[in-house]
N, C-alpha and C positions, 0 to 999 in steps of 0.2 A: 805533864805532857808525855804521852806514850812517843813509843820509838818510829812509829809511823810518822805522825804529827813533826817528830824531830826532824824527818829525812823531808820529809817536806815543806819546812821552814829553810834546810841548809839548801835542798834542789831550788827554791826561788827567789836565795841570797844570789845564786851566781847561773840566773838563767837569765839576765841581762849581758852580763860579761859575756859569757857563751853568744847570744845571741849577734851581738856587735861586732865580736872576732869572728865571726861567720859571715855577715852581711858583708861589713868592710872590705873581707880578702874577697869574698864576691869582686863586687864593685871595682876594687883595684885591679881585679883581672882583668876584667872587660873591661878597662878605662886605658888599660894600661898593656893589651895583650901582648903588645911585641918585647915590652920592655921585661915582662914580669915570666916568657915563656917558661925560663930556668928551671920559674918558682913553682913548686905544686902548690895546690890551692889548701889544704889539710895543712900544711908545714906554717902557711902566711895563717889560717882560721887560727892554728892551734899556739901559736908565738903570739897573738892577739890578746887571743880569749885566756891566754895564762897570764898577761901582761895585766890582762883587766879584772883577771881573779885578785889579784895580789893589792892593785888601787881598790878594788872593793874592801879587803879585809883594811885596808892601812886606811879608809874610808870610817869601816864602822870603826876600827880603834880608836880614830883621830875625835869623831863627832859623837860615837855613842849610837848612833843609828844606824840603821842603812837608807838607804833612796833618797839620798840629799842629792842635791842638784851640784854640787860642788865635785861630789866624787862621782855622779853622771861627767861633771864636762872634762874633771881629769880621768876618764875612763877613754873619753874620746880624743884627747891628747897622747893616753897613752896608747892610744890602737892606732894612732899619726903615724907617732913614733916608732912603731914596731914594724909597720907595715915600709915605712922607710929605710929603715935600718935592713931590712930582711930584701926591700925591692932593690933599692938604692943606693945606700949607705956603704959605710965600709963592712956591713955583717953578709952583704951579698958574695957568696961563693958561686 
């Protein structure tokens, strides 16, 4: 595997996670405008999609792969939880 091919296997390990902490803080914002005004929207995307880099990697350590449905639905558990903690929670400053 050349070094291309490499960066290209690691950019579409975590162009799920990116993608999900992106949509979500979307969604939250406009689900949620008044409540979430505080929050920028890069600050909720970027607490998301690092929450969901991290269950990707603990993903493929755990199973040996990637793209198991397993570490999809705790990917989406954990962008719940972040965007919670970040909207709602006691992590709300």
């Amino acid at each position: 595997m050349d070094p291309l091919e490499f960066l290209n296997h690691l950019a579409n390990l975590f162009v799920p996670a990116l993608a999900l902490g992106a949509v979500a803080a979307a969604l939250a914002k406009l689900a949620w405008r008044a409540d979430l005004a505080a929050q920028r929207w890069w600050r909720l995307a970027g607490l998301a999609a690092a929450a969901n880099a991290v269950v990707t990697l603990a993903g493929l350590a755990l199973t040996g792969r990637d793209g198991r449905m397993a570490t999809y639905a705790a990917m989406v558990l954990a962008t719940t939880v972040t965007l919670w903690w970040r909207g709602f929670g006691p992590g709300r400053r």
